[in-house]
C-alpha positions as CSV (number, residue, x, y, z in Angstrom):
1,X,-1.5,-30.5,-32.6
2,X,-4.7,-29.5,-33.0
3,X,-5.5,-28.4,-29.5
4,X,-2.5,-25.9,-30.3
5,X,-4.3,-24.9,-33.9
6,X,-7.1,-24.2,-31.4
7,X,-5.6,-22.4,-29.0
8,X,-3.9,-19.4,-31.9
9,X,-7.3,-19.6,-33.3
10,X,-8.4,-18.3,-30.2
11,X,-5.6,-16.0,-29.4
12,X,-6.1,-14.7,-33.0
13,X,-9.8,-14.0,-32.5
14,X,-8.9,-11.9,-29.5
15,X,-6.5,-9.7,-30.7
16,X,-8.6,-9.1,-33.8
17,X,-11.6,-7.9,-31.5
18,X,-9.3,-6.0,-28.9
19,X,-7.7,-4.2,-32.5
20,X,-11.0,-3.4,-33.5
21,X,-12.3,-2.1,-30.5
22,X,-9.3,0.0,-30.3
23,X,-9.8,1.3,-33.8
24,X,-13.4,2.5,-32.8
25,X,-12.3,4.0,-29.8
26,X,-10.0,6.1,-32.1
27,X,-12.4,7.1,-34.4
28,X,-14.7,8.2,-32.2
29,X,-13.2,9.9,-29.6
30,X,-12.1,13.8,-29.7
31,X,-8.5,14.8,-30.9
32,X,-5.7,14.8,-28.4
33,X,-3.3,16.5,-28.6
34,X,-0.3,16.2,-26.4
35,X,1.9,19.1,-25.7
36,X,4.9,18.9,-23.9
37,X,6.7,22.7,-22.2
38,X,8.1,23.5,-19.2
39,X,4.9,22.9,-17.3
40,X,5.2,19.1,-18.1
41,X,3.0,17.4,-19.9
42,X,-0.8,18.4,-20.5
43,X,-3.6,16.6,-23.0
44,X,-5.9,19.5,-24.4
45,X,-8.8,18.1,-26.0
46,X,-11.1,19.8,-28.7
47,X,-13.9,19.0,-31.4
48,X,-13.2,21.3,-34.4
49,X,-10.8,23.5,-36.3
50,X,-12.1,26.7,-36.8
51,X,-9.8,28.6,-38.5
52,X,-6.0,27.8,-40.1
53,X,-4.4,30.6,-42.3
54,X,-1.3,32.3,-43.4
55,X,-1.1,35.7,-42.8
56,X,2.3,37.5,-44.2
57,X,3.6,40.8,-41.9
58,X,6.2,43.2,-43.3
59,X,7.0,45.7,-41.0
60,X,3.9,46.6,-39.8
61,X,1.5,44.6,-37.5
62,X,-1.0,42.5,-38.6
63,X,-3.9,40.4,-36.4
64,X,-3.0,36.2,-36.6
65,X,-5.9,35.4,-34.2
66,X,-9.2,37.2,-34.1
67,X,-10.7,36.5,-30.3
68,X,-12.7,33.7,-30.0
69,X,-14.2,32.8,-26.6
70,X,-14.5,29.5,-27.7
71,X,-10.7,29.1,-28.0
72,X,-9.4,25.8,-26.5
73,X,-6.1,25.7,-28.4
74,X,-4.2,27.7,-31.0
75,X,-0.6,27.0,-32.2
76,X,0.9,30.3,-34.4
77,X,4.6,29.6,-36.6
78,X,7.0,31.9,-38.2
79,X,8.2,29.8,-41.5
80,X,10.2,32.5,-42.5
81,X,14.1,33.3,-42.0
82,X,13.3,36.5,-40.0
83,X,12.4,37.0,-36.3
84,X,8.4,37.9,-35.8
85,X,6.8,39.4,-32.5
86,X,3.4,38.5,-31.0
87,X,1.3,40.8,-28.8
88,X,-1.3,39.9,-26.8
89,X,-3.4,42.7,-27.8
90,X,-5.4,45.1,-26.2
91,X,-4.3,48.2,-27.9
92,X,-1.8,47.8,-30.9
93,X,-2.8,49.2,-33.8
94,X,-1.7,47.3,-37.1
95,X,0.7,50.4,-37.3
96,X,2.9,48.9,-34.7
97,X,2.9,47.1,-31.4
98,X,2.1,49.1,-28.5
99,X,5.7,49.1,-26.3
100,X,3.2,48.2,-23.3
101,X,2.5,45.1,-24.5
102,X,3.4,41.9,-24.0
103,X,5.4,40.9,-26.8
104,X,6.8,37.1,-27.7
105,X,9.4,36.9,-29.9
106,X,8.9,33.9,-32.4
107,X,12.4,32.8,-33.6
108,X,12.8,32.2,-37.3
109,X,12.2,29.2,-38.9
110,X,9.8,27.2,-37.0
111,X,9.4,29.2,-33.8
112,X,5.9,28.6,-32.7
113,X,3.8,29.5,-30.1
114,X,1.0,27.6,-28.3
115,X,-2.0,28.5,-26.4
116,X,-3.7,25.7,-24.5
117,X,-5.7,25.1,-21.7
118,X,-2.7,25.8,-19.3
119,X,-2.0,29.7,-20.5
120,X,-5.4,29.9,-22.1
121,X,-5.9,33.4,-24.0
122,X,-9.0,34.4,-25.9
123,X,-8.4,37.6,-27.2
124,X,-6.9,39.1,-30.4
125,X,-2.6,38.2,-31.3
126,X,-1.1,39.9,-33.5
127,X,2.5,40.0,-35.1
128,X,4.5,42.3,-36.4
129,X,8.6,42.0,-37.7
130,X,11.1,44.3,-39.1
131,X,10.8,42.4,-42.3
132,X,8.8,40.0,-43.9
133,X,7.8,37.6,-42.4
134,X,5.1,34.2,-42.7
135,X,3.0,33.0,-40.2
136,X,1.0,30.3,-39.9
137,X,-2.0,30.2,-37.5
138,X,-4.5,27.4,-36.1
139,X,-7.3,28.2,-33.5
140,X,-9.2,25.2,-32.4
141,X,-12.1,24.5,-30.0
């Protein structure tokens, strides 16, 4: 009996060091974030959130994400019940989106869009709608 009291004592002490060496891994490594698309499966690490906002468009276009060359990741949502478009700007004014753009529509209610080390872009996005619409932005590196 008291070979076996021994023995969980022992397996007990081991799983308490392998939890806590886990738990400082954890804290101490960068955030991953795992993102799953067509493309399969990719881990994009960064350090720090720069900016997170709300921006609201109504009919016009508006910028989302200012370029940052520092851009590791970015994830942009429409929240609201309307259909928003996002161009990959070089030209639109925040009149309206150029028609030679590349334009990505963002469906209603929770479409989102992410920019990762696989399609990384670093310039300015903006959106625009034929209503009003919310979006929600996050640029990381």
């Amino acid at each position: 009996m008291e070979k076996l009291l021994k023995q969980i004592l022992w397996v007990m002490t081991i799983a308490l060091l392998v939890g806590a060496s886990i738990a400082y891994i954890c804290l101490t490594s960068k955030v991953d974030v795992v993102e799953e698309s067509l493309g399969g499966t990719t881990i994009n690490k960064f350090y720090t959130v720069d900016t997170s906002a709300t921006t609201t468009v109504a009919g016009v276009a508006k910028v989302v994400l200012l370029p940052s060359t520092s851009r590791k990741y970015a994830v942009i949502t429409n929240t609201s019940a309307t259909i928003a478009y996002l161009a990959f700007n070089g030209t639109s004014t925040l009149t309206s989106i150029a028609d030679s753009e590349y334009v990505i529509p963002l469906t209603a209610s929770g479409g989102t869009y992410t920019i990762n080390l696989d399609n990384l872009y670093r310039g300015q996005v903006v959106a625009s709608s034929s209503g009003v619409v919310t979006v929600r932005s996050l640029d990381a590196n």
